[in-house]
N, C-alpha and C positions, 0 to 999 in steps of 0.2 A: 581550583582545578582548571587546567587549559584544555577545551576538548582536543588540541591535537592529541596529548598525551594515550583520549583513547584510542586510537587510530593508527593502523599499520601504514606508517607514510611511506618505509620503505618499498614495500608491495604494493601501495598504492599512493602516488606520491600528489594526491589534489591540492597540494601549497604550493606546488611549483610551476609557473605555467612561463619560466625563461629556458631553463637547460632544454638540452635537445631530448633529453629519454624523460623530465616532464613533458614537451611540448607531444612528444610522440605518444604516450600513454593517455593525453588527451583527446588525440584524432583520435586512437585504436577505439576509445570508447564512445565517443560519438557516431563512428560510422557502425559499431557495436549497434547501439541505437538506433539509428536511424535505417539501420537494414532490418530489426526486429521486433522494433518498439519496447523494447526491455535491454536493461543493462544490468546485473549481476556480479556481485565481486565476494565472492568468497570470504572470510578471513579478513571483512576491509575493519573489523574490531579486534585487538587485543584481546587474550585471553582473558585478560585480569576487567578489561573493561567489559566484556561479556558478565561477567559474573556480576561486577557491581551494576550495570546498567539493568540486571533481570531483576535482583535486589531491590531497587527501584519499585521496578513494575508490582513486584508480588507484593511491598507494602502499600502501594495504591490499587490494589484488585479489587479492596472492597469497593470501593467508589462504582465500579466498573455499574452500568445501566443493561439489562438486558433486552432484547426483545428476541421475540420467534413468530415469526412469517411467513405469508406465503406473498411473493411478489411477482412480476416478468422480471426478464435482462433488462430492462429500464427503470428498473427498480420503482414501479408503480403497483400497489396493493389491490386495486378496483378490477381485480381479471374481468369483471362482468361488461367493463366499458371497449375490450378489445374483441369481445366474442366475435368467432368468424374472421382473426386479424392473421391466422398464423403462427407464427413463435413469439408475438408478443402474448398472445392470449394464454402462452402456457404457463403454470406456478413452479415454482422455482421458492426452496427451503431454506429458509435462514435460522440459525439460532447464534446470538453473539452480544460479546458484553463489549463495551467503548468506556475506557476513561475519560471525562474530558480535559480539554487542555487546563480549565482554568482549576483544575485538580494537583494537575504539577507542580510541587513548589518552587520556587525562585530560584533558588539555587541547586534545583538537580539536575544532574547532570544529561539527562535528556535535553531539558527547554534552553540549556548553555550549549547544548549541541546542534540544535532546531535555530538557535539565535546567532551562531557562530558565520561570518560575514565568509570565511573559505572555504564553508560548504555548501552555502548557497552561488559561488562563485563557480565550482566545479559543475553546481550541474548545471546551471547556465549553459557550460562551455559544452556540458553533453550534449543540451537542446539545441544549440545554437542559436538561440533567442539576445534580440538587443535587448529585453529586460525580464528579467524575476523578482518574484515577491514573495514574500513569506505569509500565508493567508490571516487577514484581520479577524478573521472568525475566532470569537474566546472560547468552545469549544471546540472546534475543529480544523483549529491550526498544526496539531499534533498531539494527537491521542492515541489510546491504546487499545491495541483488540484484542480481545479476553475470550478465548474459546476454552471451555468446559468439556467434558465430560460430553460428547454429542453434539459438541458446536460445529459448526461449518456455514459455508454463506455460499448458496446459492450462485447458478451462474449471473452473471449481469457486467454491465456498463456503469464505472463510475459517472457522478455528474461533475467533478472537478477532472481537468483535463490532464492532470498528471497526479502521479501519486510516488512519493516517496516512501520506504519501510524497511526496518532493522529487526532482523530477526534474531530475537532474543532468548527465547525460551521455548524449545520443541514438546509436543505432548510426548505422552510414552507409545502414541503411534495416530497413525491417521494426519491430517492438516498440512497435505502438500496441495501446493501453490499450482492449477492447470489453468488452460491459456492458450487462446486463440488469438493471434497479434493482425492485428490491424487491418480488421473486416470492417469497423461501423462504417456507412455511409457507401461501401462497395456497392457495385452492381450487383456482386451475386450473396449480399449480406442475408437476405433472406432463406435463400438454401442454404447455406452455412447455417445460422442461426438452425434451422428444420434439422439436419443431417445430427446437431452437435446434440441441442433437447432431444432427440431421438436414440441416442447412445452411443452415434458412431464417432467415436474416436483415435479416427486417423488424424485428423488434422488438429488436432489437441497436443500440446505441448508440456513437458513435465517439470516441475522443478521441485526437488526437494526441498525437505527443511534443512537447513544448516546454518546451526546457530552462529552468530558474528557476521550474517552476510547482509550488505547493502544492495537495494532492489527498487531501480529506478524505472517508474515503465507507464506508459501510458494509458492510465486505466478508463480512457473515455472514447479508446479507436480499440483498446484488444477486451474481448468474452473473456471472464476468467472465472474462477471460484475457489473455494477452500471447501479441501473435502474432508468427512467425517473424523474430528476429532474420536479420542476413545482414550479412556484412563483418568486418575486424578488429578495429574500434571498438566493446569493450563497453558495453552499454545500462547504465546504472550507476544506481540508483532506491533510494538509503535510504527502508526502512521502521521511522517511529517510532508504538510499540503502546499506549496508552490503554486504560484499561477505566471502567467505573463502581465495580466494586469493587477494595479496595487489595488487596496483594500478591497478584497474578494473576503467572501461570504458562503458559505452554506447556504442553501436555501430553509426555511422556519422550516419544511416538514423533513426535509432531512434531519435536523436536527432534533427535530422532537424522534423522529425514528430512533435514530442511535444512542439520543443522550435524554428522551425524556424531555426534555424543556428547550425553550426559543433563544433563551436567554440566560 
């Protein structure tokens, strides 16, 4: 299996980066980027590879580890340590299953896709970074997120500075992607943060679910979350993790969070 084959080159042509309508599909998406913190491509899977890459996931579901939480947006569990902080003091609901990566087998078509040298080449070209890595973490190089029946994840800040994800399998309702781009570290992050926990969602942003779409975004400068799943049909969303520097890691209590164990 080559993973171009999964991938709508036409419509999205990331192996080309000499013609002019490659070089030009490549700006459009980095200044995409770089005006929003998010990059979104519809349809950037095949029909046929949609259906076998969800295949995939549903026979590795069991694997999936759960937890259910109460954290902040910095995804720390001890609320009692910010009392008196603001919006980090406030709990924020998670329920959510993670495959880990070293659950993958070798040959599926996910971790041939996560390993593939012209995908990590594309987003490069979206960051505009002199270099990316493919994260040395064995479980959270690229895993799967498993919402259930009432799953969803809280608002928060990831701790990896980017986040890559393929939406693969939609529930039969609820588990759209909202999103506040590129508050962390602002001057006025703290009232954002206040206005967004408090319910008002104006400056909240929507993206549905639509299975086959790639969704590049930086989950360590935008608030986001996943809101209530509902139904039988797991929300199914591999996350594959990139950094700028090589052999990045998860930190041990991230990892025991999502997957259970250190190692």
């Amino acid at each position: 299996m080559n993973p171009a084959d999964l991938i709508d080159l036409d419509r999205y042509p990331i192996t080309d980066d000499v013609s002019a309508d490659g070089q030009a599909f490549r700006m459009h998406s980095r200044l995409k980027f770089q005006h929003t913190g998010l990059l979104a491509l519809n349809g950037f899977l095949h029909e046929a590879a949609i259906a076998e890459l969800a295949a995939e996931a549903r026979a590795l579901e069991h694997h999936a580890h759960f937890v259910e939480s109460t954290h902040n947006v910095y995804l720390a569990t001890q609320l009692e340590d910010f009392a008196g902080e603001g919006p980090a003091a406030k709990g924020e609901h998670t329920f959510v299953g993670s495959v880990a990566y070293d659950r993958l087998p070798h040959g599926s078509r996910l971790r041939r896709l996560y390993q593939w040298d012209p995908l990590i080449a594309f987003i490069q070209s979206v960051l505009g970074t002199a270099e990316l890595h493919r994260f040395a973490d064995p479980l959270g190089a690229c895993s799967i997120n498993v919402y259930r029946d009432g799953g969803r994840h809280g608002w928060h800040f990831d701790e990896s500075e980017l986040s890559v994800t393929l939406m693969l399998q939609a529930p039969e309702s609820g588990g759209d992607f909202e999103y506040v781009a590129g508050i962390r570290h602002r001057h006025d992050e703290e009232a954002v943060l206040t206005r967004v926990l408090d319910g008002d969602c104006r400056e909240t942003q929507h993206l549905p679910f639509t299975e086959g779409t790639l969704l590049i975004f930086n989950g360590q400068q935008t608030l986001h979350r996943v809101t209530r799943v509902a139904g039988p049909r797991a929300r199914l969303v591999p996350v594959l993790c990139f950094s700028e520097r090589p052999d990045m890691f998860n930190s041990d209590e991230v990892r025991r969070y999502f997957w259970g164990r250190a190692g």
